[in-house]
C-alpha positions in Angstrom: 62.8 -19.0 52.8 65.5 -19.0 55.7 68.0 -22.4 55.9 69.1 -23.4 59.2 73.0 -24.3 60.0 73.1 -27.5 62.4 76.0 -28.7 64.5 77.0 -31.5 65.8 77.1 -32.4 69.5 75.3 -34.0 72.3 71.9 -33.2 72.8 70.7 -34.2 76.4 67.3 -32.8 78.3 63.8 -32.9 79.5 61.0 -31.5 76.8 57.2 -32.0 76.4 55.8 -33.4 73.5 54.0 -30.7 71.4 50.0 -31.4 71.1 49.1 -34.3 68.4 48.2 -33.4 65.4 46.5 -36.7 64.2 44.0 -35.9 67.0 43.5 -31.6 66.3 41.9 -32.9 63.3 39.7 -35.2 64.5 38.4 -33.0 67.6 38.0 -30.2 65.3 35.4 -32.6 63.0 34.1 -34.2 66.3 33.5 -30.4 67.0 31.9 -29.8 63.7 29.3 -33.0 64.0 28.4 -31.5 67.3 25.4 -29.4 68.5 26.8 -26.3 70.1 29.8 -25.2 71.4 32.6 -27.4 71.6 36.1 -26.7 73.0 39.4 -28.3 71.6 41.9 -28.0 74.6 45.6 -27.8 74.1 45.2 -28.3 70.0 48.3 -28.0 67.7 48.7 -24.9 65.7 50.1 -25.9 62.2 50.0 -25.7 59.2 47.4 -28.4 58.6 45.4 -28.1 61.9 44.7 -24.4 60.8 43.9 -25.7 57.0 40.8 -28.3 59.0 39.6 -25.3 61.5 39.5 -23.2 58.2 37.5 -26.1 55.9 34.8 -26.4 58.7 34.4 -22.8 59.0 33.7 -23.1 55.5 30.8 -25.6 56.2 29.3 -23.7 59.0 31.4 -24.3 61.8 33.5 -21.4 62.6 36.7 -22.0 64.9 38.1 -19.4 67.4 41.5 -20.0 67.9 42.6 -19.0 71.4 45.8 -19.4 73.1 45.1 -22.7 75.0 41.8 -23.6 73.4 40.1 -23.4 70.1 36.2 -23.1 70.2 34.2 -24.7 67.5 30.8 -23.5 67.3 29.0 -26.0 66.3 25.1 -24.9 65.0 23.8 -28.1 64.1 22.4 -28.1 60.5 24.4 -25.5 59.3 24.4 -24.6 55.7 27.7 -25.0 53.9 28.9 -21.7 52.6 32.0 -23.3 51.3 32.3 -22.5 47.5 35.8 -23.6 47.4 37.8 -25.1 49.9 41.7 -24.8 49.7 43.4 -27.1 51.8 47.4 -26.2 50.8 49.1 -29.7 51.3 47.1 -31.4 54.2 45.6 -34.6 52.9 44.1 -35.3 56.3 42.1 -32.1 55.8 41.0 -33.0 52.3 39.8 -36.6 53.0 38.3 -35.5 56.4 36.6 -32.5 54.8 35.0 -34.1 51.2 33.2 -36.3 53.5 31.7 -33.8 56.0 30.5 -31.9 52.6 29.0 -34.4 51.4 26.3 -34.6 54.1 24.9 -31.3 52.1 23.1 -31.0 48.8 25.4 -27.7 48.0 28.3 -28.3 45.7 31.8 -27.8 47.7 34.8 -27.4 45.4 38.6 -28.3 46.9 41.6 -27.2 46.1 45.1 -27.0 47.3 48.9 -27.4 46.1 50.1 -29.5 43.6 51.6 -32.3 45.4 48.1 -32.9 47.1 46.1 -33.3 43.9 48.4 -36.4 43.3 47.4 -38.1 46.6 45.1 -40.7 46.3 41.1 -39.9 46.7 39.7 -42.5 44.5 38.9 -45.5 46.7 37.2 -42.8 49.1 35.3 -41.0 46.0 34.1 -44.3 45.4 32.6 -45.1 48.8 30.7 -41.5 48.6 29.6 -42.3 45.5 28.1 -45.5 46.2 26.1 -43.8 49.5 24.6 -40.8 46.8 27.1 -38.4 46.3 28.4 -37.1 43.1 31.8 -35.7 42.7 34.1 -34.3 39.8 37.9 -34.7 40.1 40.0 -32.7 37.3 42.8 -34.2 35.3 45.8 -33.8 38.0 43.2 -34.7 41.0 42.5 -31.0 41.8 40.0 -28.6 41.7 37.9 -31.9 43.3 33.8 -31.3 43.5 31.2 -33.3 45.6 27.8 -32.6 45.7 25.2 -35.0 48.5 23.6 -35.7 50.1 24.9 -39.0 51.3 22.9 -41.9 53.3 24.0 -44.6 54.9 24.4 -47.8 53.5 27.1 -50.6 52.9 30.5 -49.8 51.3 33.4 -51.6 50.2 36.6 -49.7 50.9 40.3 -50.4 49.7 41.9 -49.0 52.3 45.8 -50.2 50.6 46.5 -46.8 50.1 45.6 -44.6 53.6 43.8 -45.2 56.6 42.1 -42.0 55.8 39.8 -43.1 54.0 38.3 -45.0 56.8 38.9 -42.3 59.5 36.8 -40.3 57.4 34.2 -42.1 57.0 33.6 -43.4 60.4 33.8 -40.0 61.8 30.4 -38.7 60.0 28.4 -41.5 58.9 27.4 -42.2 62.7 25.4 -38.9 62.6 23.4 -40.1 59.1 19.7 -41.3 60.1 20.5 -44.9 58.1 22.4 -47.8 59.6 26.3 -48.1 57.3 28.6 -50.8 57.5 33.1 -50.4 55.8 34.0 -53.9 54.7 37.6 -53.4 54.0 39.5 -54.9 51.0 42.6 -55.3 50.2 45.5 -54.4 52.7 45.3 -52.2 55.1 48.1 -49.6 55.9 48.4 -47.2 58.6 46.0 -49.7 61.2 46.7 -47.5 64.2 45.0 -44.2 62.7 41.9 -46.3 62.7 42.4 -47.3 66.1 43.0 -43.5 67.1 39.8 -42.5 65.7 37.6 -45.4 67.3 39.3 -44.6 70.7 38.2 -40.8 69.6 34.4 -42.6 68.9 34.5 -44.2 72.2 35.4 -41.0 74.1 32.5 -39.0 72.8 29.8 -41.9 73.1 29.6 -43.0 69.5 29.1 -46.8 69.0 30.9 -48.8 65.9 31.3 -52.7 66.2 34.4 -53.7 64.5 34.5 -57.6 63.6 37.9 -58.4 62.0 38.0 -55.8 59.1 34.0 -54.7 59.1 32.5 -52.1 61.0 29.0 -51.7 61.3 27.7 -48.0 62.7 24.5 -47.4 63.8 22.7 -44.3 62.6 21.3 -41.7 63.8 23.6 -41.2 67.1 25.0 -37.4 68.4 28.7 -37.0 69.8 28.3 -36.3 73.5 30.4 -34.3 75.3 31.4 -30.6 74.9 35.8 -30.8 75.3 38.0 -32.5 74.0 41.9 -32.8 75.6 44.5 -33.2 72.4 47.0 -35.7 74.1 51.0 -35.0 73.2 52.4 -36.2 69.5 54.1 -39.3 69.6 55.5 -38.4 65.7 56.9 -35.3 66.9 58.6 -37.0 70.2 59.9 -39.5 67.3 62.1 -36.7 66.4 63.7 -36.2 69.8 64.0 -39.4 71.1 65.8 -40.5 67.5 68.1 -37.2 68.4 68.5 -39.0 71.9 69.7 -42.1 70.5 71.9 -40.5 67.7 73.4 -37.4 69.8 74.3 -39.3 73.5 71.2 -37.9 75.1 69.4 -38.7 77.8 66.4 -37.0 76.5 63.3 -37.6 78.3 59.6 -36.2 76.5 56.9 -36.3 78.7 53.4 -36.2 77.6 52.7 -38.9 75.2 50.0 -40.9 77.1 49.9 -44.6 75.7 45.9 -45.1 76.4 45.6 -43.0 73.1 46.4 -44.9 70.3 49.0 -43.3 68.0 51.5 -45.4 65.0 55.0 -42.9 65.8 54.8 -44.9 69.6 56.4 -47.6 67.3 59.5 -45.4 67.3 60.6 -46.4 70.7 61.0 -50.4 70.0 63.1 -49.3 67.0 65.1 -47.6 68.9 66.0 -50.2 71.0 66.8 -52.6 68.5 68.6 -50.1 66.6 70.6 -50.5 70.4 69.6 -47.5 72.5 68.8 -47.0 75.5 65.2 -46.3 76.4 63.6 -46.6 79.9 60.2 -45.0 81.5 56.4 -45.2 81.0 53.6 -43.9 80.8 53.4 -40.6 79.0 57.4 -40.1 80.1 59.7 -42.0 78.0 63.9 -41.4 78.2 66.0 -42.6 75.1 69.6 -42.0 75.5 72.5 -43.5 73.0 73.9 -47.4 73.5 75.8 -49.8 71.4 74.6 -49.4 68.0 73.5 -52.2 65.9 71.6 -52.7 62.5 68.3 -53.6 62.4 65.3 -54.2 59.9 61.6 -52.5 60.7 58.2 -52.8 58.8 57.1 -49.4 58.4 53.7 -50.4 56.7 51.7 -49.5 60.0 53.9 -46.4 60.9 54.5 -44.9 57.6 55.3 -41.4 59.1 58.8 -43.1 60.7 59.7 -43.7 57.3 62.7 -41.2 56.7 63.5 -41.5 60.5 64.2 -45.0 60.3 66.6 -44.1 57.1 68.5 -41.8 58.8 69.0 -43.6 62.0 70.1 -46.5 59.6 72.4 -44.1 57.6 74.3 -43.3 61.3 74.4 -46.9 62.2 77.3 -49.3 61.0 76.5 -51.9 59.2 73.1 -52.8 57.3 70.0 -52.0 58.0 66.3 -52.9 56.1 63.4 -50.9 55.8 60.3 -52.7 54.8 56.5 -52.2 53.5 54.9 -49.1 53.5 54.3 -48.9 50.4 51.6 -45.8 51.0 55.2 -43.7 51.8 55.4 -42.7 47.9 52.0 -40.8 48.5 53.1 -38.7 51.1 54.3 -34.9 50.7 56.9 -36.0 48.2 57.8 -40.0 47.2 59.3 -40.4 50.6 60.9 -43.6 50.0 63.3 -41.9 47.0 63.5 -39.2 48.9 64.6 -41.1 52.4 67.4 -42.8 49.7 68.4 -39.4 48.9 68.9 -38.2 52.2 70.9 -41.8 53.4 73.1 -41.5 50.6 74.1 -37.7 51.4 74.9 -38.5 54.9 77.4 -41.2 53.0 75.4 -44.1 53.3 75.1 -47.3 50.8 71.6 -47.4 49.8 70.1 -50.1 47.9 66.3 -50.5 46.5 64.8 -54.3 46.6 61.6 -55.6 47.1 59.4 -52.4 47.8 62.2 -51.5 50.2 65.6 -50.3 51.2 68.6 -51.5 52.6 70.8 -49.3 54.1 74.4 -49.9 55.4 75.3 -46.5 57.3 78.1 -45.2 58.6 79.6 -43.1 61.8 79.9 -40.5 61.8 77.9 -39.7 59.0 79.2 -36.8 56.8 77.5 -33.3 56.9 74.7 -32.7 54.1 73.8 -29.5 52.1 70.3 -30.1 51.5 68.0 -27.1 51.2 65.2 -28.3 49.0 63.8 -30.4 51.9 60.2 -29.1 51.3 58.7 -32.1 53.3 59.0 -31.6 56.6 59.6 -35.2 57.8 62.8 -35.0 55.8 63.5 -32.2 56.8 63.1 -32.9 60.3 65.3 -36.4 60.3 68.2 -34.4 58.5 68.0 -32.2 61.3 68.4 -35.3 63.5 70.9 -36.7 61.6 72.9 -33.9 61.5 73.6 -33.9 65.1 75.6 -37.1 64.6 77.8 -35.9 61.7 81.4 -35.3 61.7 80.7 -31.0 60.7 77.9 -28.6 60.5 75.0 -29.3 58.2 73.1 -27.0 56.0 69.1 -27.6 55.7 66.2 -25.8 54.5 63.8 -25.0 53.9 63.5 -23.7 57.6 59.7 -23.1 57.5 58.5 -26.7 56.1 58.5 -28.1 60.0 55.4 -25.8 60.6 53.3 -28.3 58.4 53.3 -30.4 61.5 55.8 -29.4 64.2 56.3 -25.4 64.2 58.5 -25.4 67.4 60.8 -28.3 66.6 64.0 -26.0 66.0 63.2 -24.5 69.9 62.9 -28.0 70.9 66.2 -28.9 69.8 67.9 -26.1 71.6 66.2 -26.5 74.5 68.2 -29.9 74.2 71.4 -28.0 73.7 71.9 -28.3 69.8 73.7 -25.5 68.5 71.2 -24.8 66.1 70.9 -21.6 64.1 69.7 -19.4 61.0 72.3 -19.5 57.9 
């Protein structure tokens, strides 16, 4: 595994946002529910996008990945020739994929790396369970076995821990013949990811009614339409307008269309509180550095921000909160110790209270040695960081960032960071 040696310096520019991958994986099962060919247009290739084209092959669907466009073709009933599915660290591929093979009698049998068998499954085992299914989670949470078929039918769904869950759920059971209905309990975290897969619903014809925090699907209803155009990744633009604010910019990312919901958007109101500068709209946003200030942010909807937010609070003077998401220490690695980790090595004060942290930064934040940054959010908001420090930072490892944004070290030269392999 390579490290990367970052430098500090302005970083000023005009990028495009890479494709989203929130909405790879939900083409790719819209794809799979569909009857015959289907084409995912301008589709992230990662990591985890790969892992969900690889799962549906698995249950019938196989994927050609093209340059541009991946074709999934769909055959309708396929039979599941899964066996085992390994899904490496992508628990949006998991919880997407137990559902879709759980509309089959065959047994399908997941698997993956270490860190995903402790992600949570159990509210969303429970909702299968209750619509027929039958599943088998080892001690650890993987190898995980289900077995359908599942009907529709009325579930109650703590949804406290992901959003997944839901987004699972309300991307297949529209296709079962029975009428279902999700009454959520408890809170719920991560509300935008539902909203991004009801605006995917919408766009392929699929009717659910949502009435405060039920939803009630009709049965027995086909996705219509054969394409689908990813839209630009508002968490990966996160990254670059953060660098923006941090590293004197301008830097303007185009492509990030607001008409599709996504929860990293959020980025660009704390970045103006945190005092910088950002100006456009649309799907063209510029953020450039202004008078930094403190600030305190409720992550609980935009859990991926998480580590962002700590770094931009461990550059800015004086002391800054970071509130709910409590879902954060379910994530690739506990990303709320982890994000205290990281503030501290830049120099900041970090303190834990009340689910949270407070952070009181300082500028310019000192250069980090950290190459055991296996998640790539961290890893990525070092990077950012870095650009603000008063030396050259050493970070790796290098390849984590292809879990979600493979060309983020292009990006940043493209933006004039000095940026290179150690």
């Amino acid at each position: 595994m390579s490290r990367m040696r970052v430098r500090p310096g302005r970083v000023h520019g005009r990028v495009r946002a890479p494709p989203s991958k929130s909405y790879t994986h939900r083409a790719l099962v819209v794809g799979h529910l569909s009857a015959g060919r289907y084409r995912v247009e301008h589709p992230l290739e990662a990591d985890d996008t790969r892992r969900t084209a690889e799962a549906i092959g698995r249950l019938g669907t196989p994927v050609v990945q093209g340059a541009t466009t991946w074709t999934v073709e769909a055959r309708g009933a396929a039979r599941s020739r899964a066996g085992t599915i390994d899904c490496g660290e992508s628990g949006t591929t998991l919880r997407l994929a137990v559902t879709l093979a759980a509309r089959g009698s065959e047994t399908v049998r997941f698997t993956g790396r270490e860190r995903l068998g402790q992600r949570p499954m159990r509210a969303l085992l429970l909702g299968l369970r209750s619509l027929g299914a039958s599943s088998q989670v080892a001690r650890g949470g993987l190898p995980l076995s289900i077995r359908g078929p599942i009907h529709g039918g009325r579930i109650r769904l703590d949804a406290s821990v992901s959003s997944q869950f839901v987004s699972s759920l309300l991307l297949t059971l529209p296709t079962l013949a029975e009428d279902s209905r999700i009454d959520l309990v408890g809170s719920v975290v991560s509300a935008p990811y539902i909203d991004a897969t009801l605006a995917v619903l919408r766009a392929h014809g699929v009717q659910v009614t949502r009435r405060g925090r039920s939803f009630t699907i009709p049965g027995g209803q086909a996705y219509r339409g054969r394409s689908f155009r990813v839209p630009g990744d508002a968490s990966s633009a996160a990254y670059l307008w953060t660098a923006g604010a941090v590293a004197g910019g301008p830097v303007r990312v185009d492509g990030v269309p607001p008409e599709w919901p996504q929860a990293d958007r959020a980025v660009l109101g704390l970045l103006a509180r945190a005092g910088a500068t950002v100006q456009g709209e649309g799907g063209a946003v510029m953020v450039r550095a202004g008078r930094p200030r403190p600030f305190t942010v409720d992550l609980t909807a935009s859990p991926d921000l998480y580590s962002l937010a700590g770094v931009l609070a461990a550059v800015v003077p004086g002391r800054s909160r970071l509130r709910g998401a409590p879902q954060v220490v379910h994530k690739e690695s506990d990303r709320r110790a982890e994000t205290a980790r990281l503030a501290r090595a830049f120099g900041a004060d970090v303190e834990r209270a009340a689910g949270g942290l407070s952070i009181t930064g300082r500028f310019p934040p000192r250069p980090v040695t950290l190459t055991d940054l296996a998640d790539h959010r961290l890893l990525m908001s070092a990077a950012v960081g870095a650009l603000a420090a008063d030396g050259p930072s050493l970070l790796g490892p290098a390849e984590a960032v292809g879990k979600s944004f493979p060309g983020f070290w292009d990006a940043l030269r493209e933006l004039g960071a000095e940026v290179e392999r150690a």
